[in-house]
PyMOL Python script that loads the backbone (N, CA, C, O; Angstrom):
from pymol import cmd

cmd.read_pdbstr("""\
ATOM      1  N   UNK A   1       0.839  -1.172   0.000  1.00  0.00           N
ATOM      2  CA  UNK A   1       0.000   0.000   0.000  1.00  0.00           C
ATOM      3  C   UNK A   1       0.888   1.241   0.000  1.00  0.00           C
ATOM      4  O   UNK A   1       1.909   1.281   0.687  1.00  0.00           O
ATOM      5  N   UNK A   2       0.625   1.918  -0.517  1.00  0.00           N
ATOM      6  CA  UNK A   2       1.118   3.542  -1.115  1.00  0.00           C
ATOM      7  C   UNK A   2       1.147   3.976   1.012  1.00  0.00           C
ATOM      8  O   UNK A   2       0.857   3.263   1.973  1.00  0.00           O
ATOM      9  N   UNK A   3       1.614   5.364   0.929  1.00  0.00           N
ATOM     10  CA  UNK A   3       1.503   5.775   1.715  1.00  0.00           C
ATOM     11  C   UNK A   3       1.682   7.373   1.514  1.00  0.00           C
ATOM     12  O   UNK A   3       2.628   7.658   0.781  1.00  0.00           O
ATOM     13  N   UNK A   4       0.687   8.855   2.215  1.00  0.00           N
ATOM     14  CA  UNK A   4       0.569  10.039   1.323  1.00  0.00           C
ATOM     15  C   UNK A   4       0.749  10.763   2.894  1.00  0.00           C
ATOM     16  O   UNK A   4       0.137  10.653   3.956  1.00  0.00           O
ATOM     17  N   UNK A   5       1.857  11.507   2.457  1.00  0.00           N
ATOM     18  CA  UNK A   5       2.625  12.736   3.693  1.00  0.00           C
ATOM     19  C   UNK A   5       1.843  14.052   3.273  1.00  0.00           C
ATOM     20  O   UNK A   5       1.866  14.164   2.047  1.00  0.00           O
ATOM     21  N   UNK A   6       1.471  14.612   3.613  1.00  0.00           N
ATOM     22  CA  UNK A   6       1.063  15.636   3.611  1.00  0.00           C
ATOM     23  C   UNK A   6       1.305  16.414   4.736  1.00  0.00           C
ATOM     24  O   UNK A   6       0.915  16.235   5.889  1.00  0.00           O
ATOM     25  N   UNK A   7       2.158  17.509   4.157  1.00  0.00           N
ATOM     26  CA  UNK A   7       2.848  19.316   4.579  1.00  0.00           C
ATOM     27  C   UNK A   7       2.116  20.318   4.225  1.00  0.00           C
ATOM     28  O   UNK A   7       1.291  20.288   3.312  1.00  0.00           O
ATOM     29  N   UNK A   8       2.383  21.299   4.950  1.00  0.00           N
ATOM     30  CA  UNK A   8       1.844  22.503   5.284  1.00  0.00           C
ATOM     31  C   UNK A   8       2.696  23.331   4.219  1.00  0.00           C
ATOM     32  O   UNK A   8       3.906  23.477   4.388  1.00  0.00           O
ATOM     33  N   UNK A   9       1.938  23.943   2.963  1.00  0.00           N
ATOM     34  CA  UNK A   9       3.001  24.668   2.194  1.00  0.00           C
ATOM     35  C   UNK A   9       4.164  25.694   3.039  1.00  0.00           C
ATOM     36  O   UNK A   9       4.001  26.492   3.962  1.00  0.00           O
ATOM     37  N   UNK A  10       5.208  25.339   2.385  1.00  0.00           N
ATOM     38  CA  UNK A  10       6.228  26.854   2.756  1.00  0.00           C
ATOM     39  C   UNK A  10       7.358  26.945   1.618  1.00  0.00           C
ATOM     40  O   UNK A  10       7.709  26.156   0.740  1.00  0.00           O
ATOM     41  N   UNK A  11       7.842  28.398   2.041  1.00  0.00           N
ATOM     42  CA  UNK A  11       8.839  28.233   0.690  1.00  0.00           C
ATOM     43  C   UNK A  11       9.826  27.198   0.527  1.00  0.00           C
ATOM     44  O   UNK A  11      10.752  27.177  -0.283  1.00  0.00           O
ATOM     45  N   UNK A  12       9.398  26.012   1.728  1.00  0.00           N
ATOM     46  CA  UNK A  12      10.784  25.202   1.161  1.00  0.00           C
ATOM     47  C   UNK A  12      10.403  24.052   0.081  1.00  0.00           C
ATOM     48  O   UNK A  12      10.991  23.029  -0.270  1.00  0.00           O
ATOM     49  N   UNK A  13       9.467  24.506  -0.208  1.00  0.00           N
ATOM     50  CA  UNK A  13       8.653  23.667  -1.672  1.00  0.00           C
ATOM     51  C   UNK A  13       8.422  24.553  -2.833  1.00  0.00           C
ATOM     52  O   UNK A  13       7.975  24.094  -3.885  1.00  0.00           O
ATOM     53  N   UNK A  14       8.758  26.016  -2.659  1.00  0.00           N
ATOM     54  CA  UNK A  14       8.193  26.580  -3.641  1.00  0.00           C
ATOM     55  C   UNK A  14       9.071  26.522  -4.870  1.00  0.00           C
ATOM     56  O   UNK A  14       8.345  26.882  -5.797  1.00  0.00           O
ATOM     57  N   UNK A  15      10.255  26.251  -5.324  1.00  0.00           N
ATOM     58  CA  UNK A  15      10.600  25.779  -6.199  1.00  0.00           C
ATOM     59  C   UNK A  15       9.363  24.610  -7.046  1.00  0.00           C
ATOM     60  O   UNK A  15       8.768  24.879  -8.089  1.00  0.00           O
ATOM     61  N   UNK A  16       9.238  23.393  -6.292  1.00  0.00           N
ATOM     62  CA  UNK A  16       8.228  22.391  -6.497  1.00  0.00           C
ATOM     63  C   UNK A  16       7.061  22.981  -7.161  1.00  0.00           C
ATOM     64  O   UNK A  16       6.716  22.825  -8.333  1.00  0.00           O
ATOM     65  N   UNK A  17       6.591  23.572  -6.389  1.00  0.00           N
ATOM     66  CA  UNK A  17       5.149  24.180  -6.394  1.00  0.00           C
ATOM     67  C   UNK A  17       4.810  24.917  -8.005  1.00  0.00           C
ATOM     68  O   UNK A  17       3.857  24.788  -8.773  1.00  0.00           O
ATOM     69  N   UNK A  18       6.005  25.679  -8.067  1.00  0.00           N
ATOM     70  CA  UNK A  18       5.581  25.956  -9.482  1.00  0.00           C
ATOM     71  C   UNK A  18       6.017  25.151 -10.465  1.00  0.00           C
ATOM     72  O   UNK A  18       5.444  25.125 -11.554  1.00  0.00           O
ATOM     73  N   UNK A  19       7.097  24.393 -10.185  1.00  0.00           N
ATOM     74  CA  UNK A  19       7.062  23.427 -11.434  1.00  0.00           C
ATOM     75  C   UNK A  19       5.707  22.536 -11.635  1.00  0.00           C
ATOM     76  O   UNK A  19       4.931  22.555 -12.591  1.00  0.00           O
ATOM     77  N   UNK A  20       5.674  22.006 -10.829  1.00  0.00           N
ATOM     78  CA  UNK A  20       4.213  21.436 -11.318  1.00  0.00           C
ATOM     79  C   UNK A  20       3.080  22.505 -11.840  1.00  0.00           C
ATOM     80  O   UNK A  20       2.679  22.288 -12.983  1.00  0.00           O
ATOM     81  N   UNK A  21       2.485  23.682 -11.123  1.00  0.00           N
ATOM     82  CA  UNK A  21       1.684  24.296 -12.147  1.00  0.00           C
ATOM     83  C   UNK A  21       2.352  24.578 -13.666  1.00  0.00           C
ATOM     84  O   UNK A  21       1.614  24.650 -14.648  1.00  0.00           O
ATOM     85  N   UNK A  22       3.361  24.683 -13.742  1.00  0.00           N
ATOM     86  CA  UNK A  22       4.254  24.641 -14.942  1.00  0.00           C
ATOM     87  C   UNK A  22       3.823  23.272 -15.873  1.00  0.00           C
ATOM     88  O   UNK A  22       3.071  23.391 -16.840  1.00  0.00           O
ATOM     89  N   UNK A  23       4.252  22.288 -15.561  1.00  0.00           N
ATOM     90  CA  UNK A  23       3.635  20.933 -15.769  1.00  0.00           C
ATOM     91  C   UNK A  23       2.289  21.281 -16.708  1.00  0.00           C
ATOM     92  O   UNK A  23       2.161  21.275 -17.933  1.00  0.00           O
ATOM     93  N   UNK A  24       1.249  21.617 -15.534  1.00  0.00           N
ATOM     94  CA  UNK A  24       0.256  21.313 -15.712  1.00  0.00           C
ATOM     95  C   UNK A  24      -0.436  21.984 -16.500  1.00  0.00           C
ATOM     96  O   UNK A  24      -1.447  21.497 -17.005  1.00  0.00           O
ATOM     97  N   UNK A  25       0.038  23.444 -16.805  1.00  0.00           N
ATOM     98  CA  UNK A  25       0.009  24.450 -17.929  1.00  0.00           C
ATOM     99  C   UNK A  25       0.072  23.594 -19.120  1.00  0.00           C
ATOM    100  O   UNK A  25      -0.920  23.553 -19.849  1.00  0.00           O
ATOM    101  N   UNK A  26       1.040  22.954 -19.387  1.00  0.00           N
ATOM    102  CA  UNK A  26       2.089  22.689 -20.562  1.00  0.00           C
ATOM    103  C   UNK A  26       1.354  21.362 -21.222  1.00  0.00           C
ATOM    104  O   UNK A  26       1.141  21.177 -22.420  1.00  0.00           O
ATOM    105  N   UNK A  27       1.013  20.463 -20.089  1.00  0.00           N
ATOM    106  CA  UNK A  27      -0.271  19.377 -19.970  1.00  0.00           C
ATOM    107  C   UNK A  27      -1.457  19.498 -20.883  1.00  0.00           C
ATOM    108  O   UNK A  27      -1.813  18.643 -21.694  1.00  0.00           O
ATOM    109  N   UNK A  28      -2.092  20.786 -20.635  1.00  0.00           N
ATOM    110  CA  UNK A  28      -3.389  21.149 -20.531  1.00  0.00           C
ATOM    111  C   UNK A  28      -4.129  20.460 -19.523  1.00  0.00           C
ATOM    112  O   UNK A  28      -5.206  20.096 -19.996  1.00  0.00           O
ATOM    113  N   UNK A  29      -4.002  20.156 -18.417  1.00  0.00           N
ATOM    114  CA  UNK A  29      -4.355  19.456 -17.130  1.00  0.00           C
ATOM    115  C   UNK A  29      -5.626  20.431 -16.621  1.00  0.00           C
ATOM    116  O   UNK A  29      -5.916  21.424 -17.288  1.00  0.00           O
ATOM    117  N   UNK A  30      -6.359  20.092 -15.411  1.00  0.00           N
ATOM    118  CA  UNK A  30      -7.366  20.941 -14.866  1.00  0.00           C
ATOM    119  C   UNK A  30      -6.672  21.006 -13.586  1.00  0.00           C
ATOM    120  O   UNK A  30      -5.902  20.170 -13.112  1.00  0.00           O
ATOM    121  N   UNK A  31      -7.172  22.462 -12.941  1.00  0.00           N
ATOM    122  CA  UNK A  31      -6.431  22.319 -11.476  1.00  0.00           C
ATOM    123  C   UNK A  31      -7.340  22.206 -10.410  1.00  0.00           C
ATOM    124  O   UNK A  31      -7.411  22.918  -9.408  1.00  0.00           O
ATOM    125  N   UNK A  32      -8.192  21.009 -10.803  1.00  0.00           N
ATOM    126  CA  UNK A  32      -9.501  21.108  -9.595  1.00  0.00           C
ATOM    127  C   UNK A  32      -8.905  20.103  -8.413  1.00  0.00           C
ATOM    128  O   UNK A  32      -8.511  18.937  -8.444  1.00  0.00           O
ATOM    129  N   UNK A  33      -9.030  21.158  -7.289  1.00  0.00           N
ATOM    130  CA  UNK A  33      -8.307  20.973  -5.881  1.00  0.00           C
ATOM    131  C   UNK A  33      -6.977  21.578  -5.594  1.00  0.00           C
ATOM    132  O   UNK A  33      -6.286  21.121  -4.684  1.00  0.00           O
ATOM    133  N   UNK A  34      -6.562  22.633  -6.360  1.00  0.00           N
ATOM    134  CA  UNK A  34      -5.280  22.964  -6.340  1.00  0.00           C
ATOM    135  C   UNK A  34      -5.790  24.207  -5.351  1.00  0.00           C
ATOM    136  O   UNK A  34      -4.912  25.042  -5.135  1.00  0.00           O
ATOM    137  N   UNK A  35      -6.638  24.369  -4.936  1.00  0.00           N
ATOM    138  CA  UNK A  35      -6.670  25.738  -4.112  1.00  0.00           C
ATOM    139  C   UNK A  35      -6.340  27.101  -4.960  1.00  0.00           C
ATOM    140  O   UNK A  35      -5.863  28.033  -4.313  1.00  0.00           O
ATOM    141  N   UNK A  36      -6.559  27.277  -6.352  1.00  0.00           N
ATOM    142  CA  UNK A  36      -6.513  28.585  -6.816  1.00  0.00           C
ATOM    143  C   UNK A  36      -5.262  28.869  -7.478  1.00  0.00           C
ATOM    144  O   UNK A  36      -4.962  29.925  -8.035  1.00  0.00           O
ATOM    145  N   UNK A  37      -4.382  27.562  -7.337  1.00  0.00           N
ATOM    146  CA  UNK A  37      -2.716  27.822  -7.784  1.00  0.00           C
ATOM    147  C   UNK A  37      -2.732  28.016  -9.609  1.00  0.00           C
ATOM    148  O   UNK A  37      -1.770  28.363 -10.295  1.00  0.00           O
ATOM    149  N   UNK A  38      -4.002  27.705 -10.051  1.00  0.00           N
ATOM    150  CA  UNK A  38      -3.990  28.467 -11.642  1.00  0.00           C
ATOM    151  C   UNK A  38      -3.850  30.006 -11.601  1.00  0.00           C
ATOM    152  O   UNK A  38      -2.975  30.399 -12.373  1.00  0.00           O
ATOM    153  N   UNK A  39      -4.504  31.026 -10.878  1.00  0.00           N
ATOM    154  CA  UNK A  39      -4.432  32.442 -10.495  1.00  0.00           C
ATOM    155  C   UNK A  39      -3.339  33.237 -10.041  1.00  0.00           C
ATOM    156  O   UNK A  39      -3.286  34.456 -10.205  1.00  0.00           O
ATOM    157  N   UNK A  40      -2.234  32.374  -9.320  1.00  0.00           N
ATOM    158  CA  UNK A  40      -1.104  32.750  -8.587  1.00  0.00           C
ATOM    159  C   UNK A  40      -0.120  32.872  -9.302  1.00  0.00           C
ATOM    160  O   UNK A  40       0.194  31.892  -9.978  1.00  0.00           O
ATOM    161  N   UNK A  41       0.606  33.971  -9.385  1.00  0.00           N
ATOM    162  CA  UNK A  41       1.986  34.343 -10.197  1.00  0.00           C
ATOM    163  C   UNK A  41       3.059  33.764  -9.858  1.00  0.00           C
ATOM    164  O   UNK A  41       3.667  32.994 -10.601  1.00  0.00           O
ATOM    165  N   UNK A  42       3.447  34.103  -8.573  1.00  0.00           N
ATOM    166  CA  UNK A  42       4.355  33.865  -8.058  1.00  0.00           C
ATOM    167  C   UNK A  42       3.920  32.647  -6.218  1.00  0.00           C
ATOM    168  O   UNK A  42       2.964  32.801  -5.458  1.00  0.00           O
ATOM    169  N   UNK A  43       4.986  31.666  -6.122  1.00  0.00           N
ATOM    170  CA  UNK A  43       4.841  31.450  -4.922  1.00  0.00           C
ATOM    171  C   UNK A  43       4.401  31.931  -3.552  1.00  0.00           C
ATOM    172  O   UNK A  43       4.499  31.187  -2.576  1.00  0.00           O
TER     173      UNK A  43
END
""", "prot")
cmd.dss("prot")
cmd.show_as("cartoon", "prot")
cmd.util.cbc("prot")
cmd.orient("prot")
């Protein structure tokens, strides 16, 4: 069985953070559950 960590965002992911909306841009992916991270410029 898998196992899922879940953190409290901070900048020590924000590198991460936008690569994946990056990703998901590039995808054409949907960001339903991302909390709004399609709207956000910057980290």
């Amino acid at each position: 069985m898998c196992k899922i960590l879940l953190v409290r965002p901070s900048k020590q992911y924000a590198e991460q953070v936008m690569s994946y909306k990056e990703e998901m841009f590039q995808g054409g992916d949907s960001f339903d559950g991302c909390a709004g991270l399609e709207d956000v410029h910057s980290f």
